[in-house]
MARBA-3410 file (N, C-alpha, C, O; in Angstrom, 1 decimal):
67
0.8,-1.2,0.0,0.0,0.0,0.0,0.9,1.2,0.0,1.9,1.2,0.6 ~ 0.4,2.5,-0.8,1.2,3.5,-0.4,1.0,4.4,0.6,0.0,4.5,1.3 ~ 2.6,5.3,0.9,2.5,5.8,2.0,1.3,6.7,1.7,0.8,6.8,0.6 ~ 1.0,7.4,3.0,-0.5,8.6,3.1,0.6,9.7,2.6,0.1,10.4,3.4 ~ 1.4,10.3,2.2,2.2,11.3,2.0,1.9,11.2,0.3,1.6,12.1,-0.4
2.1,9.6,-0.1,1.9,9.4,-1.4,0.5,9.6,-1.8,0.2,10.3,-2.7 ~ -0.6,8.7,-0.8,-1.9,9.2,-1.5,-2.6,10.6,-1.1,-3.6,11.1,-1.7 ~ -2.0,11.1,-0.3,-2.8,12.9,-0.6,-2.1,13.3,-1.4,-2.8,14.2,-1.9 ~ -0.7,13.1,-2.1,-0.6,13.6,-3.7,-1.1,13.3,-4.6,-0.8,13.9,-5.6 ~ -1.7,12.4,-4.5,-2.3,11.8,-5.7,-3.6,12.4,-5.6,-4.1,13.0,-6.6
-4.3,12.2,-4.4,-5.7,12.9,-4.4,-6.0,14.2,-4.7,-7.1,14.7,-5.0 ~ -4.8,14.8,-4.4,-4.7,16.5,-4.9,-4.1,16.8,-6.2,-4.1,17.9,-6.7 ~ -3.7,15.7,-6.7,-3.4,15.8,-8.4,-5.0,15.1,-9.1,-5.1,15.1,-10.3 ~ -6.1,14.6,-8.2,-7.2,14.5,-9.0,-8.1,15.6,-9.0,-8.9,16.0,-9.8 ~ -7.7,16.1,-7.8,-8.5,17.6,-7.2,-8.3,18.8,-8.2,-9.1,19.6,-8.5
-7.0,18.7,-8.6,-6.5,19.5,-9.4,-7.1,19.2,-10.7,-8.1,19.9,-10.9 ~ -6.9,18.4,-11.6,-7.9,17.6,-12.5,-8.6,18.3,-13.2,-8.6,18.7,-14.3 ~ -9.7,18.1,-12.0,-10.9,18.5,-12.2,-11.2,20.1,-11.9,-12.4,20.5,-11.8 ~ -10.0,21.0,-11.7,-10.3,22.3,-11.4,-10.8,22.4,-10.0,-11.6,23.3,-9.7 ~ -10.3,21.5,-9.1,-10.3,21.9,-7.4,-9.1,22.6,-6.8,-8.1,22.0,-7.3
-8.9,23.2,-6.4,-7.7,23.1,-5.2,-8.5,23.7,-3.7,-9.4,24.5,-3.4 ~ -7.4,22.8,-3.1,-7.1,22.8,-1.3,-7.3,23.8,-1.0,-6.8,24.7,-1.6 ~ -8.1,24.2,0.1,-8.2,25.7,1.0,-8.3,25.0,2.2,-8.9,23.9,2.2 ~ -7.8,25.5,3.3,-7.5,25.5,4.7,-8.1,26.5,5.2,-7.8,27.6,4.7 ~ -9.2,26.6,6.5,-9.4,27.7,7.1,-9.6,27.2,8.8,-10.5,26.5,9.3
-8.5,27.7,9.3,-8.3,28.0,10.8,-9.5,29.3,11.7,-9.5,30.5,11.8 ~ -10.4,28.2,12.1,-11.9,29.3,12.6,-11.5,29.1,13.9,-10.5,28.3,14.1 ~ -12.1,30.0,15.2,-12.2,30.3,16.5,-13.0,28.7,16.5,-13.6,28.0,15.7 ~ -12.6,28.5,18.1,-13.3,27.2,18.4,-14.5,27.3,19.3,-14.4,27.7,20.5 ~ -15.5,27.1,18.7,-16.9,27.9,19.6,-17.2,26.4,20.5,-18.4,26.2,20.9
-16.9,26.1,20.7,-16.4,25.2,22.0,-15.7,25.9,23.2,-16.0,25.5,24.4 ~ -15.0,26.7,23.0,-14.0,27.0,23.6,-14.9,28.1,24.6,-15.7,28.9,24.0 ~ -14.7,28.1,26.2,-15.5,29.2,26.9,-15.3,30.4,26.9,-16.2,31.2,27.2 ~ -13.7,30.8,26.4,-13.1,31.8,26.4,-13.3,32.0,25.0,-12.5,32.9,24.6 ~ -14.0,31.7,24.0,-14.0,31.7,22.6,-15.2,32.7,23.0,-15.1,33.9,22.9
-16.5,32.1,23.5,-17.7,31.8,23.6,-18.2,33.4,24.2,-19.0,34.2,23.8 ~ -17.2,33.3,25.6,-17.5,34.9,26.2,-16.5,35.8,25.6,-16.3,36.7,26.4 ~ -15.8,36.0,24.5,-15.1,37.0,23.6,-16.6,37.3,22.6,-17.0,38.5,22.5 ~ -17.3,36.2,21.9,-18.3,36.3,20.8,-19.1,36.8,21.8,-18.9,38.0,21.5 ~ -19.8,36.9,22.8,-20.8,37.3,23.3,-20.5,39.0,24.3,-21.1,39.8,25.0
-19.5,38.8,24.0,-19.2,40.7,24.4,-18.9,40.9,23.2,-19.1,42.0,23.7 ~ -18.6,41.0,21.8,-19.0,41.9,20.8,-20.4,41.4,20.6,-21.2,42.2,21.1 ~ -20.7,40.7,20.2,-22.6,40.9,20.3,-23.2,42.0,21.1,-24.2,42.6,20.6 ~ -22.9,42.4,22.4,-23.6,43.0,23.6,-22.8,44.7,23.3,-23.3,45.8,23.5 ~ -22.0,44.4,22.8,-21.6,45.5,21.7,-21.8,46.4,20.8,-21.3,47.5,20.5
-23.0,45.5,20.0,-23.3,45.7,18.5,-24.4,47.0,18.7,-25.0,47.0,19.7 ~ -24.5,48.1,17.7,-25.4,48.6,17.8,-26.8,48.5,17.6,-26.9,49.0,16.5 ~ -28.0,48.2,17.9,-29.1,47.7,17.3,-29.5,48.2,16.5,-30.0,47.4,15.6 ~ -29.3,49.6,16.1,-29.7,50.5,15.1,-29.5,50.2,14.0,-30.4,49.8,13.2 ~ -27.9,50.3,13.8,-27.1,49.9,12.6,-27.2,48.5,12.8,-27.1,48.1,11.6
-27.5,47.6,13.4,-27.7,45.9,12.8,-28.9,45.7,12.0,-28.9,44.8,11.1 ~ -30.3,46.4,12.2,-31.7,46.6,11.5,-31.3,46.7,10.6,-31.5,46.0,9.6 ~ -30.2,48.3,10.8,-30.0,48.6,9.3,-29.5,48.2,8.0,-29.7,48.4,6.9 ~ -28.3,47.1,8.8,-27.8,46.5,8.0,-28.8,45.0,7.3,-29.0,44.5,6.2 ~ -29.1,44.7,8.9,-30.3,43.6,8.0,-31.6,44.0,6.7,-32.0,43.4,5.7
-31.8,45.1,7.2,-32.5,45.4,5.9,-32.1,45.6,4.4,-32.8,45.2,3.5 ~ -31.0,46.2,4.2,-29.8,46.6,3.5,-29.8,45.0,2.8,-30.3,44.9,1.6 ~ -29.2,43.8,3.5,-29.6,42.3,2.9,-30.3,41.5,2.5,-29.9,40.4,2.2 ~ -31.6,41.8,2.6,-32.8,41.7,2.6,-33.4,42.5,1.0,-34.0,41.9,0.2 ~ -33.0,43.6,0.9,-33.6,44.4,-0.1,-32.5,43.9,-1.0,-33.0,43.5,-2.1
-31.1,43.8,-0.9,-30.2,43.0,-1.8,-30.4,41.4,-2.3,-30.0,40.8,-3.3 ~ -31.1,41.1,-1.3,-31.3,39.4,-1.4,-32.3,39.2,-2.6,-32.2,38.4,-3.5 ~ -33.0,39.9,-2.5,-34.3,39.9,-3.1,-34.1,39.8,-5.4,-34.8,39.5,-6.3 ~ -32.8,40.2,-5.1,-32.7,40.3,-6.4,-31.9,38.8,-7.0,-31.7,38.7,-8.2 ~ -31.6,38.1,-6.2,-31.1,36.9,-6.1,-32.1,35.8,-6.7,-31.7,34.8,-7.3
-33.3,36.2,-6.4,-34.5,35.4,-6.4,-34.9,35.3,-7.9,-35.5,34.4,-8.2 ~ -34.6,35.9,-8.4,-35.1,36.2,-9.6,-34.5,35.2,-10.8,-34.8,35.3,-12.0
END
């Protein structure tokens, strides 16, 4: 059998292929408690005003999506 060093090149030469390539993305771990109370003091943060505003803003943008 080949090594795993051999078969993720190979799997990434079929990825490639077909017009894929590899992306990696390193996210906050919302598991994490100290993750958890950082996210929940910017939320307590946010202005209500400007978040309506923004939600409507995506909303009236969205709309054109549908079509």
């Amino acid at each position: 059998m080949a090594l795993a060093a051999d078969r993720m090149k190979a799997m990434r030469e079929r990825r490639r292929a077909r017009g894929l390539r590899e992306l990696r993305l390193i996210v906050p771990d919302a598991r994490s408690k100290q993750v958890r109370r950082r996210i929940a003091k910017q939320v307590a943060a946010l202005d209500r005003a400007y978040e309506l505003d923004a939600m409507r803003w995506i909303e009236a943008v969205s709309e054109f999506d549908a079509r």
